[in-house]
N, C-alpha and C positions, 0 to 999 in steps of 0.2 A: 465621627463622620469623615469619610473620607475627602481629601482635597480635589480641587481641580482637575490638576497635574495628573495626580493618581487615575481618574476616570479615565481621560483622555490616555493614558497608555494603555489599556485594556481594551480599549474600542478599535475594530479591525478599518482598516485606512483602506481606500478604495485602491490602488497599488498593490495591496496585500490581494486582496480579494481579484484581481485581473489576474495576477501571475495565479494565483491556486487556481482558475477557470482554466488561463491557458495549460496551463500543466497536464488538468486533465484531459482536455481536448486532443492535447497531443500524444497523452497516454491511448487514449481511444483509437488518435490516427495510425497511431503505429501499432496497434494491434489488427485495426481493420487492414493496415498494410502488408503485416507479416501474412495475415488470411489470404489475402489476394495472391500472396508470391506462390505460396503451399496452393492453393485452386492452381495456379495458372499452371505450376513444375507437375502436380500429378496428372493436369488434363495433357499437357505436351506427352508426357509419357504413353497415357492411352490413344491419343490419338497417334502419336508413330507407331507403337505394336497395332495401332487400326490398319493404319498406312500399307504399314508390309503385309497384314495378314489381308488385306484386299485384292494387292496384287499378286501374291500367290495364290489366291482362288481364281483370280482372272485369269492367270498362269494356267493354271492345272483345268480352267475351264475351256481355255484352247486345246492341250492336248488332249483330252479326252475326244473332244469333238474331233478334232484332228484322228484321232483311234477311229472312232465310231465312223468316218466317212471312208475308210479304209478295210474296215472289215465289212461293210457295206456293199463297197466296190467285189471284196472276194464273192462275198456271196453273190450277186449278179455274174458276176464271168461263171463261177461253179453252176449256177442256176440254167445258164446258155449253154456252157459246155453239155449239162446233162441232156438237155432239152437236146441239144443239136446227134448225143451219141445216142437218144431213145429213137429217134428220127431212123438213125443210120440202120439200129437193131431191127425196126419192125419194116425197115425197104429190106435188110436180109432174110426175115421171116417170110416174106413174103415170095421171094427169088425161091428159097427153102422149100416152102408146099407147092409152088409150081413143077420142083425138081422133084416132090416126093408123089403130086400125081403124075407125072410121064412116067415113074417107076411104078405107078403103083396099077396103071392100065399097062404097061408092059409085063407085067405077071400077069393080070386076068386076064391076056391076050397070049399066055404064052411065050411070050416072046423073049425067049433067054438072054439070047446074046444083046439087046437090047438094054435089059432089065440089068447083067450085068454091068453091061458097060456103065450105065445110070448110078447103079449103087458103090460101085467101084469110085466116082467121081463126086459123089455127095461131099458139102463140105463138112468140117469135122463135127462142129456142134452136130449136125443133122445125122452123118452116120455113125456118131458114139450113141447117140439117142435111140435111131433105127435099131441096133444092133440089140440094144436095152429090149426095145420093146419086141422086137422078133422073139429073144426069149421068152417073152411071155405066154408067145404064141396064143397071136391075137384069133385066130379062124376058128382056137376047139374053146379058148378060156373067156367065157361071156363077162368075166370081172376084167380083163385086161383093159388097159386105156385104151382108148378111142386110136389114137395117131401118137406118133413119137414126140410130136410137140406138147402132148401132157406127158411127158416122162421127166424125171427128175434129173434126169440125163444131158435134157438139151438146155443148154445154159449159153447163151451168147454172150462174148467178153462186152461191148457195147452195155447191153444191161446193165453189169455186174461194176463197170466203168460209170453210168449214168446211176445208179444205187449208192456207191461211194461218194460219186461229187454231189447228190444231194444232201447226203448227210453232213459232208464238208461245207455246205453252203446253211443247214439249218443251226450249226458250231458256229460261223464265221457271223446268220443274225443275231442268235444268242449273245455273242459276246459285244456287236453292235448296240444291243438293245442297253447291255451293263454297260459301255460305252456311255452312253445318252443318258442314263439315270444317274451316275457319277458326273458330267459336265454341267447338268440339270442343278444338285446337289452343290457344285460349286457358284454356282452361279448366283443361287440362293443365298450362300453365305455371302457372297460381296453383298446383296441387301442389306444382310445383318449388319454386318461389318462398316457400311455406309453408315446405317444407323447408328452406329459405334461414334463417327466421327461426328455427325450432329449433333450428339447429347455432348460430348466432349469438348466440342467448338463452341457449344452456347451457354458452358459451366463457367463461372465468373464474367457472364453478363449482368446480372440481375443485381439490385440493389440488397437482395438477403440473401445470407448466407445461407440458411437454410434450404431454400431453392438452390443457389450451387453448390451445396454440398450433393443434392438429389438428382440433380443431372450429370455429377461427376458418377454417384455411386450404380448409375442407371446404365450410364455407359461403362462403366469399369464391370461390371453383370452382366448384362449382353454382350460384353467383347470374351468376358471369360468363360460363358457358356457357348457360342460360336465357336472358339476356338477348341472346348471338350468336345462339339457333335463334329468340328476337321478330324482330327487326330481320329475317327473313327473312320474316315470315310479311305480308299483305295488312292493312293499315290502314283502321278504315271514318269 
């Protein structure tokens, strides 16, 4: 049988048993601490690449806009300009048939010197056009045009001036319109990108890890898919 003595050293002393508690405890704290440091350095990370990829969308969401009010502006002045030289075309058209019927009762009246003097002074569009259409000779050819004004001939710079700036002005909303849909596109990622900074900012709030492990990996995934649909989009 064992003595006394003997028991009593094998039996663990309340001393013994504090220090192994605390030990653990402190093993624990300092792992729960090493976790916090790792949460906190990867969310700082995500959230600065948030940072700047926000303000670069805000960036590129001005210039764009900035584009798009610009090519905007052309197409309005190209759109008056035209408007104003279609104006100018059809008051010369107009000057034009008046000039072509005083020519044109000065033949049925005979009246040569008249008629020349008229045809002699026609402006060009009208008597490059007449001279078209006199070829055809409209009195015996029932297929001839009508008047010189349907001939292929009579072409007013006006027009052909008012045909070009529309087109220039349908290029100038065209490229307005991709303007607006790229500053649109940026604009949208700051959302994301926002988003990016809250899931980031609220990782190592929570009492488990496992919830911030999921809001770090939540934003570290929406910041990285954000930034593959930028890299797609047009640079200004």
């Amino acid at each position: 049988m064992e003595s006394l003595d003997e028991l009593t050293t094998h039996e663990p002393t309340p001393d013994h048993e504090g220090r192994s508690l605390a030990s653990r405890l402190l093993s624990q704290e300092e792992q729960v601490s090493k976790f916090d440091r790792w949460i906190e350095f990867l969310s700082a990370i995500v959230l600065a690449l948030a940072t700047v990829a926000t303000a670069w969308c805000g960036y590129q969401a001005s210039q764009w806009s900035g584009d798009q009010t610009n090519h905007m502006a052309a197409a309005n002045d190209a759109h008056v300009e035209a408007a104003r030289l279609s104006n100018e075309a059809t008051q010369y058209k107009s000057l034009h048939a008046s000039l072509f019927v005083a020519w044109a009762a000065a033949v049925s009246q005979d009246n040569t010197r008249l008629s020349d003097f008229l045809f002699q002074r026609f402006p060009g569009p009208l008597k490059t056009a007449s001279e078209a259409w006199l070829a055809t000779k409209p009195l015996q050819n029932p297929d001839a045009p009508a008047s010189p004004f349907d001939m292929p001939e009579y072409v007013l710079p006006q027009n052909e001036q008012a045909r070009q700036l529309e087109q220039t002005a349908s290029k100038e909303s065209e490229m307005a319109d991709t303007a607006n849909e790229a500053s649109d596109h940026y604009v949208l990622l700051t959302v994301i990108f926002a988003s990016v900074l809250f899931f980031g900012g609220i990782s190592g709030k929570f009492q488990s890890q496992i919830i911030d492990l999921a809001m770090l990996a939540v934003a570290a995934l929406v910041f990285v898919t954000g930034l593959g649909v930028m890299l797609t989009f047009p640079i200004q």
